[in-house]
C-alpha positions in Angstrom: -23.6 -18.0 10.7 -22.4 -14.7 12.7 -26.0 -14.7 14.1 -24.5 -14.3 18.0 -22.3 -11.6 17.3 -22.8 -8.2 18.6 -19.7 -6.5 18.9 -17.6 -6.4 15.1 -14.0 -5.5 15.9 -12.8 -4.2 13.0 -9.0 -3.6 11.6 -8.0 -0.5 9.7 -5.2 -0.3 7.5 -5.4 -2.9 4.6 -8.6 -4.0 5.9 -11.1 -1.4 5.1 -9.4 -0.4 2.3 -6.9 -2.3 0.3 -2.9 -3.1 1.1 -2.5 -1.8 -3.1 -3.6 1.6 -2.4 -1.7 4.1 -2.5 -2.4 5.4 0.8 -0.6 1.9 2.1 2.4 3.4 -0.2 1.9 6.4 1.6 2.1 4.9 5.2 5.1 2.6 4.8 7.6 5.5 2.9 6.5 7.7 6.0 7.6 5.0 8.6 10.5 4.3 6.8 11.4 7.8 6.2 11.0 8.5 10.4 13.1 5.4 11.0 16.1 6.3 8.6 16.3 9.7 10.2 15.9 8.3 13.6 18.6 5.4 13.3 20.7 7.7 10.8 20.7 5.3 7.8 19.2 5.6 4.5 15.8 3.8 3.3 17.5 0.9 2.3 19.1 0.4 5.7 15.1 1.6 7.4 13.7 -1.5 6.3 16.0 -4.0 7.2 15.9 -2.0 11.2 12.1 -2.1 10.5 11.9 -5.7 9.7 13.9 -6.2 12.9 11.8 -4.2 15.1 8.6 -5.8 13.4 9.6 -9.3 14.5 11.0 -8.9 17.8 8.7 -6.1 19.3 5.0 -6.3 16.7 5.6 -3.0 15.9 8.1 -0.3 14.6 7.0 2.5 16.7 7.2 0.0 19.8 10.7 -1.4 18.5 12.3 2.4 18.4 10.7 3.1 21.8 12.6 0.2 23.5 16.0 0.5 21.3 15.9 4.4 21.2 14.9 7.7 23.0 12.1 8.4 20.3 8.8 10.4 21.6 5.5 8.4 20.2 4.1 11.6 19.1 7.6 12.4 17.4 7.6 9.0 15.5 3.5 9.7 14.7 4.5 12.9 13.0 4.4 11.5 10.0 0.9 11.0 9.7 0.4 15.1 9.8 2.1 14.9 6.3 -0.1 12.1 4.6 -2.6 12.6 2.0 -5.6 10.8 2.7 -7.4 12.2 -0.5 -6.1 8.8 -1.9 -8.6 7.3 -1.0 -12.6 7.5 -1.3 -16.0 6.8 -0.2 -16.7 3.3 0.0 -20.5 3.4 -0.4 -21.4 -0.8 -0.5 -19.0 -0.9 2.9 -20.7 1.8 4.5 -23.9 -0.1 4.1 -23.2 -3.0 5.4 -21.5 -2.0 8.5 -24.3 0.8 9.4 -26.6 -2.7 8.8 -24.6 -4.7 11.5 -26.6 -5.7 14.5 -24.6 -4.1 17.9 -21.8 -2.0 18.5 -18.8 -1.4 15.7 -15.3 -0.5 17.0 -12.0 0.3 15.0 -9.1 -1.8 16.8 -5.8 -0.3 15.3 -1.8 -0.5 15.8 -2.1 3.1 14.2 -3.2 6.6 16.0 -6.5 7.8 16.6 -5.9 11.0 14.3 -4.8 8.1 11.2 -8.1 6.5 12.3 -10.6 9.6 12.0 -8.9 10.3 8.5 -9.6 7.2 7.0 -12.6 6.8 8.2 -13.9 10.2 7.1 -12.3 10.0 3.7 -14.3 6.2 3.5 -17.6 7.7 4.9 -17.3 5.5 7.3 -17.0 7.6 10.5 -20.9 7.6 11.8 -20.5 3.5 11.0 -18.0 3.1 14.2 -18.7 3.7 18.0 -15.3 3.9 19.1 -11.5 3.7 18.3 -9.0 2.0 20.0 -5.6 3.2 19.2 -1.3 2.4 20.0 -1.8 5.5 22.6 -4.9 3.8 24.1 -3.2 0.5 24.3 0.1 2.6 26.1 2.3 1.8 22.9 1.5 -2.2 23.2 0.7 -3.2 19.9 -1.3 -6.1 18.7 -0.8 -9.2 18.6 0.5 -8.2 22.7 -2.3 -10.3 24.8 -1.8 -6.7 27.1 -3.3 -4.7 24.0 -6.2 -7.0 23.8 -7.1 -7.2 27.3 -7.2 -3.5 27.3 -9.2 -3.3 24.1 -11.6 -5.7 25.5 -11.9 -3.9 29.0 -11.9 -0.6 27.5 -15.3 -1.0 25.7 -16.7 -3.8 28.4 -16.8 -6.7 25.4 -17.5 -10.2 25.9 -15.1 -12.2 23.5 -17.5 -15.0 23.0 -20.2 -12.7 21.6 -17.8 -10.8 18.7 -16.2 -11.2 15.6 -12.9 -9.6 14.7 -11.5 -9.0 11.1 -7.5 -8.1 10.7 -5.7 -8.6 7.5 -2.9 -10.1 9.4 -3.7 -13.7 10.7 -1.2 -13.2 13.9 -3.5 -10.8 15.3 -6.6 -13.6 15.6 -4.4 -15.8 17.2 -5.4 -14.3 20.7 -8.7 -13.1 19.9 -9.6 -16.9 18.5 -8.1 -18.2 21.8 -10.5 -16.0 23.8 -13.5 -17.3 21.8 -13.8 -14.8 19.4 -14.9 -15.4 15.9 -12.1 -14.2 13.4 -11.8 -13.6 9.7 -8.7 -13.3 8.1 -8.4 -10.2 5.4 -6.8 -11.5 2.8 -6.2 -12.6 -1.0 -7.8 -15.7 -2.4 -11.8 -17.1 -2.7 -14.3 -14.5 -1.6 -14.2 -16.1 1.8 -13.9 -19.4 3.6 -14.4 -21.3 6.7 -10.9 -22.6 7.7 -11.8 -23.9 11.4 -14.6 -23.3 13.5 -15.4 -19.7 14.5 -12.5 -18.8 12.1 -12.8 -17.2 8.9 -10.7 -15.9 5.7 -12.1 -13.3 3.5 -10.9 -11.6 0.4 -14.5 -9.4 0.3 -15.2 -7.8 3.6 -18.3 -6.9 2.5 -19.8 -9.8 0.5 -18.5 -12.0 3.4 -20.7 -9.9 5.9 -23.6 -10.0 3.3 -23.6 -13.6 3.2 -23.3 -14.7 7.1 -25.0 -12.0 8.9 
């Protein structure tokens, strides 16, 4: 079913590993914890600004940028401070990706340093070509049709001919629009087809197993 795909775009957080982890904790107490300090409230008071900057600008990082003075690197601090041992090898995941036919790229509203952690802790780092990060995108987050088109142009990909996976569906919208194929991480039936070319899937690697 994916047999004219050669480019997999591929999500990281709470896609190659799951939103229950506690890495996920990890991520979301450190954003929150920048945000209080940065807006002077307490954590309580971080996620309703974060919830605000979420909707209006895709993401919090972006949203403290535009409202505040905050340096991207500053607000990325946090990351410096996670640990990744939290998380594992993912052997069966590994395999399948390293069996995908093409090129394999990590599409992320994270950093590049947050990328090459996860993917080292998941053994997954010789499985990607290339990652595109918030810095590479010049802080415009998906779903921004600004961060796609430079996603797309940065790596010289043909929409029509790849497949992108994101555990939120918002982020498709574009990429579906363009003509790429798009599956939904997230909850539910191992995976189903819910339109042509689009795709949910609670098993990222059993869905690639079964259409490739």
């Amino acid at each position: 079913m994916l047999a004219d795909i050669d480019t997999w775009v591929l999500d990281l957080d709470n896609t190659l590993y799951p939103a229950d982890s506690a890495l996920a904790g990890q991520l979301t107490h450190g954003i929150l914890s920048t945000i209080a300090e940065h807006y002077g409230t307490d954590l309580t008071g971080a996620r309703r600004i974060q919830s605000d900057l979420v909707a209006e600008y895709g993401t919090s990082l972006r949203g403290a940028m535009v409202t505040g003075t905050i340096d991207p690197h500053e607000f990325l601090g946090f990351e410096q401070r996670i640990d990744y041992s939290t998380i594992g090898p993912d052997p069966v995941l590994a395999e399948v990706l390293r069996g995908l036919p093409g090129r394999r790229y990590v599409y992320t509203n994270g950093s590049a340093y947050h990328a090459e952690q996860v993917l080292g802790r998941l053994g997954l780092t010789e499985c990607i070509d290339g990652v595109f990060d918030i810095l590479a995108a010049d802080l415009i987050p998906k779903p921004y049709d600004e961060s796609l088109d430079a996603f797309l142009a940065s790596f010289g990909i043909d929409p029509v001919r790849a497949a992108m996976f994101d555990d939120l569906e918002v982020n498709l919208t574009g990429p579906h629009e363009r003509g790429m194929t798009t599956v939904w991480v997230a909850g539910g039936t191992p995976y189903e087809q819910l339109a042509a070319r689009r795709w949910r899937a609670a098993d990222l690697p059993g869905f690639l197993r079964a259409n490739i």
